[in-house]
FIMIZA-324502 format. One line per field, with one value per residue (C-alpha): residue in one letter; x, y, z. Coordinates in Angstrom, 3 decimals, always signed. Layout:
resn: (a:...) .
px: (X:...) .
py: (Y:...) .
pz: (Z:...) .
//
This chain:
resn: (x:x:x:x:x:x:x:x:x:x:x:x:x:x:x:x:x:x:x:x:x:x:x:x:x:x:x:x:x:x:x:x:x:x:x:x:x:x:x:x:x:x:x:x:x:x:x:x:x:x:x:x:x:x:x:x:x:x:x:x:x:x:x:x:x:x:x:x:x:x:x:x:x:x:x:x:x:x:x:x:x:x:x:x:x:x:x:x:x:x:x:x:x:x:x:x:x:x:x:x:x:x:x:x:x:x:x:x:x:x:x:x:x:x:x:x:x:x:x:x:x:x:x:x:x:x:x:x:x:x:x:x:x:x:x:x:x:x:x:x:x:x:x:x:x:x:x:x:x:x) .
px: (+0.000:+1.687:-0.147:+0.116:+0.398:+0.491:+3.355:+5.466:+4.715:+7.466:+7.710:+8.348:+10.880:+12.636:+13.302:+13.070:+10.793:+7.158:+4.772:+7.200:+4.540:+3.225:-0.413:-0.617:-2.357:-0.572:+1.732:-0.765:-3.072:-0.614:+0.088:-3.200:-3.636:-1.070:-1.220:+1.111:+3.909:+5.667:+6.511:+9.788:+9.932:+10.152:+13.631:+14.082:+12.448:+14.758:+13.211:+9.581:+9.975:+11.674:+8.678:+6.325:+7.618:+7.946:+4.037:+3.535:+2.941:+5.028:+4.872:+5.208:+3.993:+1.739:+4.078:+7.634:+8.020:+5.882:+5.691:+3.702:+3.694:+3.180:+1.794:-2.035:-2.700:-4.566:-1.796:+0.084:+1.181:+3.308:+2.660:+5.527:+3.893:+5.980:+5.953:+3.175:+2.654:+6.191:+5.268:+4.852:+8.009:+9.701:+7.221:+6.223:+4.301:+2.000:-1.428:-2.928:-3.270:-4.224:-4.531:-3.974:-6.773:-8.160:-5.291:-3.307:-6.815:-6.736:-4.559:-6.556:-7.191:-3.559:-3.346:-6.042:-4.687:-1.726:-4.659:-4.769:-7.313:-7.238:-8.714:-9.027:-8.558:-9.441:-6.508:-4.633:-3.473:-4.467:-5.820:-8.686:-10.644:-13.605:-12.905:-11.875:-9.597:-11.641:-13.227:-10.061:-8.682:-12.059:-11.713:-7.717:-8.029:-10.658:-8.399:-5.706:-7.223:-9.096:-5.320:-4.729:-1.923:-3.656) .
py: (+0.000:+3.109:+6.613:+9.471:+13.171:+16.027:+17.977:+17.940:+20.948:+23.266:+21.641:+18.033:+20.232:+21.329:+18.118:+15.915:+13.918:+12.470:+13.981:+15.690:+18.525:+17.272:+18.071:+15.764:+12.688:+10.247:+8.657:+8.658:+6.956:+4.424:+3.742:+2.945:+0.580:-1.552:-1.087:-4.363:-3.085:-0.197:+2.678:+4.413:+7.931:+11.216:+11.227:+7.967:+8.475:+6.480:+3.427:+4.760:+4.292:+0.965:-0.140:+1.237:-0.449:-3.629:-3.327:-3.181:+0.741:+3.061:+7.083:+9.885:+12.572:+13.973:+16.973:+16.927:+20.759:+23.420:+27.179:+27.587:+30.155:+28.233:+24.917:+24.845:+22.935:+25.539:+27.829:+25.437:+27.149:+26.081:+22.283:+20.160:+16.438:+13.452:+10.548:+8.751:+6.918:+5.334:+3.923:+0.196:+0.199:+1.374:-0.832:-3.843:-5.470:-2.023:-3.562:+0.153:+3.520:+5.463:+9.192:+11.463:+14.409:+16.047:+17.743:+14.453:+12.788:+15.400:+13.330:+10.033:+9.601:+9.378:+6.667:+4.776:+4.824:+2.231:-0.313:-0.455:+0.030:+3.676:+5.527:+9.229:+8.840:+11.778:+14.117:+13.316:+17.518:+19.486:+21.669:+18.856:+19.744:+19.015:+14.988:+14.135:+11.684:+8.824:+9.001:+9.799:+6.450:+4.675:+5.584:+4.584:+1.286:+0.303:+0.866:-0.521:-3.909:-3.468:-3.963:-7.014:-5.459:-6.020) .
pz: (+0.000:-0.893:+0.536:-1.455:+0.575:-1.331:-0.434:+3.183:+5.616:+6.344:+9.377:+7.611:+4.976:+7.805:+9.545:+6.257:+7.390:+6.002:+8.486:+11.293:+12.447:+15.667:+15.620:+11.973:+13.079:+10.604:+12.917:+15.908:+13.551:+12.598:+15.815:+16.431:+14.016:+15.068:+18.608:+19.370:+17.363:+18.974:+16.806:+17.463:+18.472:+16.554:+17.272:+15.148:+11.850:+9.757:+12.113:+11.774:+7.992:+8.454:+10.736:+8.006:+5.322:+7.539:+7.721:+3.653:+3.235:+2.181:+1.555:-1.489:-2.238:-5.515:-5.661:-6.949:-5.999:-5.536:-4.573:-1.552:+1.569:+4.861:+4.897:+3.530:+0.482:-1.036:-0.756:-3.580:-6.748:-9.700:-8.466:-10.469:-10.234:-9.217:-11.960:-10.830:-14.385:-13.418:-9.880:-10.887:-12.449:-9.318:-7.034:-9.349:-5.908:-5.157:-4.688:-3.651:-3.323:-0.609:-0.959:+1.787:+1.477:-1.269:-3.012:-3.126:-4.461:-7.319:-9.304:-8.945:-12.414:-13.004:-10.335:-11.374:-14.873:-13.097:-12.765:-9.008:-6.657:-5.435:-2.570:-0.739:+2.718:+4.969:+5.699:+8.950:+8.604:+11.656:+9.040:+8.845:+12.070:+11.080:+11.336:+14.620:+15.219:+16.410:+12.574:+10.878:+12.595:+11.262:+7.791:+7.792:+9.409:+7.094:+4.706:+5.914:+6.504:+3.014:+2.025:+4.133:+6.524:+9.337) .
//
């Protein structure tokens, strides 16, 4: 299962890491869904992707580059997109794709166009307040045992 963001925070530029700002719910929601399997910390992010990746899902994002003040989606300009036509040939044993929130979900047509099954999942962004986490943590375990890694 690969999930698709759309492009890191200025927080996660900063750090270089997928989903460093600590009020995004994506690792607290991972964590959740594998509540036997200890995640390691913040302060270990080459092991959180190692863990992830040991679980079947990995991370990209939509956006190669972009111009952008702060770290709103809708503040995105200039987008340059990532080759998502070339993903199987990078990752001949994807089985799906999950995309992170709307802007991400955008490009679905390109994804589907691959011939797997795609899906929007709700954004774990703090920016998406109107989900709470309870139902953001619905939606993505669903999903996640939809793709059998749980």
């Amino acid at each position: 299962m690969l999930v698709l963001g759309s492009f890191p925070s200025v927080t996660s530029l900063a750090r270089q890491q997928y989903y460093a700002h600590p009020q995004n719910a994506f690792w607290r929601l991972l964590q959740a869904i594998w509540p036997a399997s200890p995640m390691p910390g913040a302060d270990h992010y080459q092991q959180r992707v190692a863990w992830l990746l040991d679980k079947g899902l990995g991370l990209w994002d939509v956006y190669a580059s972009c111009e952008r003040d702060g770290s709103l989606d809708t503040a995105i300009r200039q987008p340059q997109v990532n080759d998502l036509a070339g993903l199987l040939r990078h990752c001949p044993d994807l089985r799906l794709i999950a995309h992170n929130g709307g802007e991400s979900f955008r490009h679905a047509r390109v994804t589907r166009a691959l011939g797997l099954p795609v899906y929007r999942l709700p954004s774990t962004s703090p920016a998406n307040a109107s989900w709470s986490f309870e139902r953001k943590l619905s939606a993505w375990r669903e999903l996640v045992a939809k793709a059998g890694l749980v």
